[in-house]
C-alpha positions as CSV (number, residue, x, y, z in Angstrom):
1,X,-109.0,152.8,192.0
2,X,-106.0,153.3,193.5
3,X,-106.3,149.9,196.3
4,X,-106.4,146.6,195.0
5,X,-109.9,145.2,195.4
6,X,-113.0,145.8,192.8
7,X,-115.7,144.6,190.7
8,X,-117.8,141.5,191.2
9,X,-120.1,138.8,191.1
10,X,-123.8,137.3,190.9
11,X,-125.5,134.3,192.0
12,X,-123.3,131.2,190.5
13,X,-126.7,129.0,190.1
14,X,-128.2,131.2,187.9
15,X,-124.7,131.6,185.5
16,X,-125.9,130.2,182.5
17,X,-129.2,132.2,182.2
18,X,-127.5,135.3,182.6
19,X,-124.9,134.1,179.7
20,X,-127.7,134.2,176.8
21,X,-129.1,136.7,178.0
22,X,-125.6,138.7,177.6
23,X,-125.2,136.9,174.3
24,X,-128.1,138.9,173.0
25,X,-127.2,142.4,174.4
26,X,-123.4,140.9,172.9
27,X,-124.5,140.5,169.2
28,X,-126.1,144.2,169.3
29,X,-123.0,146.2,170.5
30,X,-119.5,146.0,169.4
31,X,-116.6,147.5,171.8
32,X,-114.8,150.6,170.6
33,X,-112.2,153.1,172.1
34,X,-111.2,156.4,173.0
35,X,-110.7,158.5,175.9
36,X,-113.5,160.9,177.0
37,X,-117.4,161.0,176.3
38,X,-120.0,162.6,177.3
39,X,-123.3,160.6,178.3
40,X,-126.7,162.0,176.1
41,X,-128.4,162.7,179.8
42,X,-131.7,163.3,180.3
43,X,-132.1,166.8,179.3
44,X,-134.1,167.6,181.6
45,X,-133.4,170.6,184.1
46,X,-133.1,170.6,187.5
47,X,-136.6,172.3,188.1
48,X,-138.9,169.5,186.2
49,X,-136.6,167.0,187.7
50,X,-138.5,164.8,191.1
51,X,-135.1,164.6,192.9
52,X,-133.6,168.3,192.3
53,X,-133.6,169.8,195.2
54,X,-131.9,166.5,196.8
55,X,-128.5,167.5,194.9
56,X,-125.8,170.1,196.2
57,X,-126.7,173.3,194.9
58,X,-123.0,174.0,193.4
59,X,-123.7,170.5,190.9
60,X,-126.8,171.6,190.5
61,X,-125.5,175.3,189.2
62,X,-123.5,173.0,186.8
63,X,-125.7,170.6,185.8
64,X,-123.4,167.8,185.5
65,X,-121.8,165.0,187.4
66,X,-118.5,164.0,186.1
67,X,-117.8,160.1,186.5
68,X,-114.4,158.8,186.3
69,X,-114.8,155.4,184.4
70,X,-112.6,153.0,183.0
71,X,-114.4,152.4,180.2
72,X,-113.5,149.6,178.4
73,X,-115.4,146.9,180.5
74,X,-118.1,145.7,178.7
75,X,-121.0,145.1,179.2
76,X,-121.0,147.3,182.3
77,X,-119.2,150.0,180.3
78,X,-117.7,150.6,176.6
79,X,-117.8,152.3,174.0
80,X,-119.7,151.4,170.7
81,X,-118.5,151.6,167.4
82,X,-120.0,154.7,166.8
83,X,-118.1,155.8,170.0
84,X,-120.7,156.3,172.4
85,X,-120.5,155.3,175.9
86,X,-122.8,152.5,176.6
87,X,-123.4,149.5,178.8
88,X,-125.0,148.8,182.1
89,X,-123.7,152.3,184.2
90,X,-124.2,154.4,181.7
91,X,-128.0,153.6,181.1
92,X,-128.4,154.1,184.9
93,X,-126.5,157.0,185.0
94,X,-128.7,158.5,182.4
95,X,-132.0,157.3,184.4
96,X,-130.9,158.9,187.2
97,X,-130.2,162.0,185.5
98,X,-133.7,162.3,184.6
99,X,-135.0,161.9,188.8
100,X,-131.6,164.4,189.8
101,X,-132.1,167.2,187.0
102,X,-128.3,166.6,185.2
103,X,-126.4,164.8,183.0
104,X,-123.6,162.4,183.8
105,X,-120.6,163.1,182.2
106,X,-118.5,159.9,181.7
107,X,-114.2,160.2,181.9
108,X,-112.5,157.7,180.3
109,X,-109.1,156.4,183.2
110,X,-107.6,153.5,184.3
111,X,-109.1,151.4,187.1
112,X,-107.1,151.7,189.6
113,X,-106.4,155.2,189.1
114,X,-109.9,156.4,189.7
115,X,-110.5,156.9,193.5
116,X,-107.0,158.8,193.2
117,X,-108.7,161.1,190.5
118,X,-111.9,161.4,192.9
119,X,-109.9,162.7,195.5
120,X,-107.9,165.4,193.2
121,X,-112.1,166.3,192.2
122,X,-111.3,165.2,189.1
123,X,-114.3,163.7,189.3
124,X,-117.4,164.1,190.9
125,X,-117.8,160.0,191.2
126,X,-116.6,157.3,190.2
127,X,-119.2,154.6,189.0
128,X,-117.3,151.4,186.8
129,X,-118.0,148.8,188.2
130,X,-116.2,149.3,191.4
131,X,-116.8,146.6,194.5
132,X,-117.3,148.2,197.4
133,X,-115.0,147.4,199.7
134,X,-113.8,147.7,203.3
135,X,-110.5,148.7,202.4
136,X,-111.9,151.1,199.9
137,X,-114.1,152.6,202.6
138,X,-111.5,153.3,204.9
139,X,-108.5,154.2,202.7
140,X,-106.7,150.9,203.0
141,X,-104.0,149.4,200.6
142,X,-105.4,146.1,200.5
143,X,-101.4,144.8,199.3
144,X,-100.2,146.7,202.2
145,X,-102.6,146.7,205.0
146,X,-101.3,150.5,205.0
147,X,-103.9,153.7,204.7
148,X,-102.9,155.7,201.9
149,X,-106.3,158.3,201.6
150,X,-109.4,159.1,203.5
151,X,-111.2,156.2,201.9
152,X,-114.7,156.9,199.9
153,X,-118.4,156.3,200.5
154,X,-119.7,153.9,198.3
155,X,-123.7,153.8,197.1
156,X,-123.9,150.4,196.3
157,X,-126.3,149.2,192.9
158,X,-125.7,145.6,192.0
159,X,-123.9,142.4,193.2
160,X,-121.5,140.3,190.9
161,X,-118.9,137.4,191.4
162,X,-115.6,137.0,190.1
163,X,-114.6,134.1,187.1
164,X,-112.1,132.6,185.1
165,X,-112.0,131.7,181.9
166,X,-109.6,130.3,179.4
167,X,-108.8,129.9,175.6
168,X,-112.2,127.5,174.1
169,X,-111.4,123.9,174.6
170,X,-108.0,124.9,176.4
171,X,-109.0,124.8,180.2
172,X,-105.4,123.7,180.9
173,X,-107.4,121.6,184.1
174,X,-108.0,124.6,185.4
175,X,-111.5,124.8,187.6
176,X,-111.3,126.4,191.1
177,X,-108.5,129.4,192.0
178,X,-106.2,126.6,193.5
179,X,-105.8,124.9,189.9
180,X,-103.7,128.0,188.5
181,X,-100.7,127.1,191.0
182,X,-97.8,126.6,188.4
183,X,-99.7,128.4,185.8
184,X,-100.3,131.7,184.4
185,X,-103.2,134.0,185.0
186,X,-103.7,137.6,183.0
187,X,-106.3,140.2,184.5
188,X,-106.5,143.9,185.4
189,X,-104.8,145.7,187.8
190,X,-106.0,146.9,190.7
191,X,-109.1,144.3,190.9
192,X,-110.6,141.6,193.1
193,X,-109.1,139.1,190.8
194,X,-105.7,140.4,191.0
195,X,-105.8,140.2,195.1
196,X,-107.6,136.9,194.6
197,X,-104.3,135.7,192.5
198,X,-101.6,137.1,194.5
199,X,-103.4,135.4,197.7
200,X,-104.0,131.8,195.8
201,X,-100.7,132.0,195.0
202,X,-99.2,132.5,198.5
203,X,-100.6,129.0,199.2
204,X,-99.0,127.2,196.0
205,X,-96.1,124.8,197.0
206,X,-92.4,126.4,196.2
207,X,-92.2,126.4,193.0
208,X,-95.4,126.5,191.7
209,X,-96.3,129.9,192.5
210,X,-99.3,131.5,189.8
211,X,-97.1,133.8,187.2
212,X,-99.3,136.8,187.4
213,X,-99.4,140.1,184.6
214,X,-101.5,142.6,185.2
215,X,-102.7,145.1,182.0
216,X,-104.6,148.5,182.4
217,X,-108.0,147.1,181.5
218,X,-109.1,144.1,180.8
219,X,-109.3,143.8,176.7
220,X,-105.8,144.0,177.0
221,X,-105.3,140.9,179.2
222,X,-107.9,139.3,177.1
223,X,-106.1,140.2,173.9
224,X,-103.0,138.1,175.6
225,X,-105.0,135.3,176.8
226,X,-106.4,135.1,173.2
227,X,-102.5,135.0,171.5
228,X,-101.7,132.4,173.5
229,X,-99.5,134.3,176.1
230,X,-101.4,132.4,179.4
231,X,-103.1,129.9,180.3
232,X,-106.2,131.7,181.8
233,X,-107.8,135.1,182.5
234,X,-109.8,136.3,185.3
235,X,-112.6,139.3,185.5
236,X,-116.0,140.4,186.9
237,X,-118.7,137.4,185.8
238,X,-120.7,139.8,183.8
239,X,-117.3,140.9,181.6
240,X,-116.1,137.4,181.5
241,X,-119.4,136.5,180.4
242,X,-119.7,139.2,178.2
243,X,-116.1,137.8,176.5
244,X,-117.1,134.2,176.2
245,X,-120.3,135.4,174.4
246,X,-118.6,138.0,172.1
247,X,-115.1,137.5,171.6
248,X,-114.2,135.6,167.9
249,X,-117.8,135.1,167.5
250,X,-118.2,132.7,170.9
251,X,-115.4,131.0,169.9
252,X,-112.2,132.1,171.7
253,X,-113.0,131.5,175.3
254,X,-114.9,129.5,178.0
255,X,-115.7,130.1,181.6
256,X,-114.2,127.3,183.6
257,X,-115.5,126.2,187.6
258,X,-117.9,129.1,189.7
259,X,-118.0,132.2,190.2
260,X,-116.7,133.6,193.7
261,X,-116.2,136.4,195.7
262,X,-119.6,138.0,195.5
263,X,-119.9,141.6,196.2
264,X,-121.5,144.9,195.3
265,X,-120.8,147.4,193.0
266,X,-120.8,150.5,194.4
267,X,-120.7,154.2,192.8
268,X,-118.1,155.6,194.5
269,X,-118.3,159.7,196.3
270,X,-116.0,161.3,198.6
271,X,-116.5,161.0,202.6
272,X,-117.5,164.6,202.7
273,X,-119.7,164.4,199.6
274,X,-122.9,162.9,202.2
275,X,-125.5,165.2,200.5
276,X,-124.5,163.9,197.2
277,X,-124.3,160.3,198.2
278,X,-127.4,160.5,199.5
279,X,-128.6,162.0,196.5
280,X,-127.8,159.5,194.2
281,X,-129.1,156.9,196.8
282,X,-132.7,158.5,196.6
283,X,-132.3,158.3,192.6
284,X,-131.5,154.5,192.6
285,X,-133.9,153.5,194.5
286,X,-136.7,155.7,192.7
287,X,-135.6,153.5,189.5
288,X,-135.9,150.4,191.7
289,X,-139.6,151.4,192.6
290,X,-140.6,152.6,189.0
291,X,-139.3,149.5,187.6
292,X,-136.7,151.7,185.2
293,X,-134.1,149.9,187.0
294,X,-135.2,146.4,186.4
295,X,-135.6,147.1,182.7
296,X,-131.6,148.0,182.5
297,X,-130.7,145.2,183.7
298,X,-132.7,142.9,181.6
299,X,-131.7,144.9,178.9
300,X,-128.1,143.8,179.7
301,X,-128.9,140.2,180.6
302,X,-127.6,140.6,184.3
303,X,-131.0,140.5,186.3
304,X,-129.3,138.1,188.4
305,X,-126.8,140.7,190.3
306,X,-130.4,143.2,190.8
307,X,-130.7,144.0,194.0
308,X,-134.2,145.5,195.8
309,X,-132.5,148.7,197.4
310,X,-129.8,151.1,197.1
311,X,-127.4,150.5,200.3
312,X,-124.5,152.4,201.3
313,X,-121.5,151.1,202.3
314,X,-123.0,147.6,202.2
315,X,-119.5,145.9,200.9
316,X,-117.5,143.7,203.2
């Protein structure tokens, strides 16, 4: 997305349950790359669909939602090594395909390009992990305070935190966000953990300001962390969690002090998009109430960020 806040966080009690449980979705899917994928849908047509008729006719001509995604975010969503899109969104994507009567078409771009792409109608939505936001509601640049768009609408579907981590056995010291004054953080741009850096580091005495690089998604900034180029990386729990569990086996990282900053994810539609919003609100919460949605997220070991309803606009 094109401001600077994003994805995040769960409850921090509950950290080390949802760990294993990631471990064991970690040790069954391997990240991949590449640039555009289509999600298997439900193959289902709108007229056996429950939820149909709840869609704008002109998407439901098309059968398909596209999703702008950055997709190389794993476990929420990544691509396997057979190339398929998987993780967290794109299982409930393809659940609420089956209640709405269309697949959902997944576009690989960089984070904080995305709302940008929805408002060109690049996409349809945008659903990767994206906290929803004030700022994001109303257009704001949260670096400059200035409005740069008409802001989105955001349908909001889980809650996570924000964590560091560092190289295993390396925590440099480092436990809360006001430890990494003098030091140097990598992370992706355009996130809550960027605007969490930049503000830490306004309060670090002269001369001990937090050296900050920002990459395009976050295996890049882990792939620096990992060679030794900083001394700690931040990301949504359930990715840093998803690293610690995965990367080198278990053995090349370590989440350091609690998670912070929690706040939904939201899928993310155009202001003038209501109908569809709503549309994809009535899905969610028809997976909530079957129990399809609870089953996701245990898949993904992540039950902790579930949430009882579908909300819209919920983020703060």
């Amino acid at each position: 997305m094109t401001a600077s806040s994003t994805r995040r966080t769960t409850a921090a009690h509950s950290r080390l349950a949802a760990v294993g449980a990631i471990a064991v979705a970690g040790a069954l899917m391997l990240t991949g790359c590449g640039d555009q994928t289509k999600d298997t849908g439900s193959g289902d047509t709108a007229a056996s669909a429950p939820l149909a008729d709840k869609l704008p006719q002109a998407i439901r001509d098309k059968g398909v939602i596209k999703v702008g995604s950055d997709i190389a975010y794993a476990p929420v969503e990544f691509k396997d090594s057979s190339g398929k899109v998987v993780g967290i969104d794109p299982d409930l994507a393809a659940a609420m395909g089956k209640q709405l009567g269309v697949d959902f078409q997944f576009e690989n771009g960089t984070f904080d390009t995305l709302i940008t792409g929805l408002r060109s109608k690049r996409y349809d939505i945008a659903m990767s992990a994206m906290t929803d936001t004030k700022d994001r509601q109303e257009g704001i640049d949260s670096d400059t305070g200035k409005k740069v768009g008409e802001g989105v609408d955001f349908v909001d579907y889980f809650t996570a935190g924000v964590s560091i981590y560092t190289k295993k056995g390396d925590d440099q010291g480092i436990k809360t966000w006001s430890d990494l004054c003098g030091k140097k953080i990598v992370l992706q741009r355009g996130t809550v953990s960027e605007d969490l850096a930049k503000a830490e580091s306004k309060k670090c005495p002269a001369g001990k300001k937090i050296a900050i690089e920002a990459f395009d998604n976050d295996q890049q900034a882990q792939t620096r962390l990992r060679a030794g180029g900083a001394d700690a990386g931040s990301s949504d729990f359930p990715v840093a969690a998803y690293a610690v569990k995965t990367s080198g086996g278990g053995k090349d990282f370590q989440l350091v002090g609690e998670q912070v900053e929690a706040a939904p994810y939201g899928i993310a539609v155009a202001k003038n998009q209501t109908e569809l919003r709503d549309a994809l609100k009535a899905a969610l919460d028809a997976l909530i109430k079957n129990g399809e949605y609870e089953k996701i997220m245990k898949k993904w070991g992540v039950t902790d960020g579930s949430i009882d309803a579908a909300s819209i606009n919920g983020g703060k």
